[in-house]
C-alpha positions, -999 to +999 in steps of 0.1 A: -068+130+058-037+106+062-027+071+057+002+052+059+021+027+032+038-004+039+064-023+022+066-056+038+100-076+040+109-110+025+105-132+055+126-157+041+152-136+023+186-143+042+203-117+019+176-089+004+187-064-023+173-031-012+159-015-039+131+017-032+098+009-025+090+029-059+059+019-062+048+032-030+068+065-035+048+068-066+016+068-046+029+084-018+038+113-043+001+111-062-013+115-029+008+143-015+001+165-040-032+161-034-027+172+002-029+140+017-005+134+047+013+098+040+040+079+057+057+052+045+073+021+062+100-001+044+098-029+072+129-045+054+143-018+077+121+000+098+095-025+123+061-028+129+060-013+164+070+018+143+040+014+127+019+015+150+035+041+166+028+062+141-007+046+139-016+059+174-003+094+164-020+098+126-051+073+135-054+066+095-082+050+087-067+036+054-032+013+056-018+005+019+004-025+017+025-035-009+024-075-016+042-097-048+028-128-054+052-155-034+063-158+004+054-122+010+025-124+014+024-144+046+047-117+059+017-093+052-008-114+066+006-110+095+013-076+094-026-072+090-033-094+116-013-075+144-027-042+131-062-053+130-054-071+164-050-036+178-069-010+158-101-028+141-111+000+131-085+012+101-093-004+065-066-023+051-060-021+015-043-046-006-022-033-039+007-050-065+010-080-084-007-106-057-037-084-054-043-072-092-039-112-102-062-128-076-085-099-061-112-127-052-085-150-036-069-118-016-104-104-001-113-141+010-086-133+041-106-115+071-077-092+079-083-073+045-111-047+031-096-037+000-080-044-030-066-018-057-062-037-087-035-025-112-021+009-110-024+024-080-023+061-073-054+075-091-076+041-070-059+045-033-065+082-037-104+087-042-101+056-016-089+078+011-101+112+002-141+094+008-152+089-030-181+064-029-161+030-032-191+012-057-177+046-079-141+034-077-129+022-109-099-007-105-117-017-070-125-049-049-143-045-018-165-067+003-198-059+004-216-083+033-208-116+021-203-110-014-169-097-030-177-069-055-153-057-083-153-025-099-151-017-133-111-017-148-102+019-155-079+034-175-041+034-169-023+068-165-021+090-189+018+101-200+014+134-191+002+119-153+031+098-152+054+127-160+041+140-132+047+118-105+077+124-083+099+104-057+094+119-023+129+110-012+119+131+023+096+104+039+122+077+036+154+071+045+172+070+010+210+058+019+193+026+032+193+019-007+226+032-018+252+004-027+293+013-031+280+049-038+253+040-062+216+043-059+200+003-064 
């Protein structure tokens, strides 16, 4: 079991501040310690032929992306786009602000089969390890022609959160370091 997480870049961002992806380490984290292999791509840095490089060598059959509400999101539409373009077959799952505000709005684009809605880890987890999805609290899926949401679950507990680690290891952390300081 494997899948692979993707920060897209600002298209439009001349100058971007490179902060961590710490969301997706979060989940990337949650998932690894549930022995699920997960790779992550920052494509403010790394590029989408990596991806599918590494697609081609894991076949995932779930792809997480990242997307804030704003020009984004037509950056990740096209990420989708090229993916599904050449490997139909992975599920493409929607997560962060965009996606937890307008689930409905988000599953209306072809390219994407999933939404997580709110926190993340616990949802994109039972997603990948093959829970039944109409079981998956915090879920949007389509179902035929009809968009189906799950019941909202509960946020993490503080013990869970306590829990949850950066794996620094699967990126490339002094991308994000400024005049010696972590951003």
């Amino acid at each position: 079991m494997n899948s692979i997480l993707i920060y897209p870049q600002l298209e439009f961002a001349k100058i971007q501040i490179p902060t961590p992806p710490y969301s997706i380490l979060f989940i990337a984290d949650y998932l690894l310690k549930r022995n699920v292999e997960v790779k992550i791509f920052d494509l403010r840095f790394d590029n989408l032929s990596q991806v599918f490089d590494a697609i081609s060598n894991n076949e995932p059959e779930f792809i997480g992306i990242l997307v804030m509400t704003g020009p984004q999101i037509q950056y990740a539409l096209k990420i989708c786009s090229s993916i599904k373009k050449e490997f139909n077959n992975i599920k493409i799952v929607w997560g962060g602000v965009h996606a937890t505000i307008l689930p409905t709005q988000t599953l209306q684009n072809k390219f994407i089969d999933f939404v997580v809605r709110g926190e993340g880890e616990k949802v994109y987890y039972e997603l990948v390890s093959g829970k039944d999805i109409s079981q998956i609290k915090n879920l949007s899926f389509k179902k035929g022609n009809k968009i189906i949401h799950n019941p909202n679950a509960n946020i993490l507990t503080s013990s869970e959160i306590n829990e949850l680690n950066i794996p620094w290891t699967l990126i490339n952390h002094k991308r994000y370091i400024r005049n010696g300081n972590l951003i």
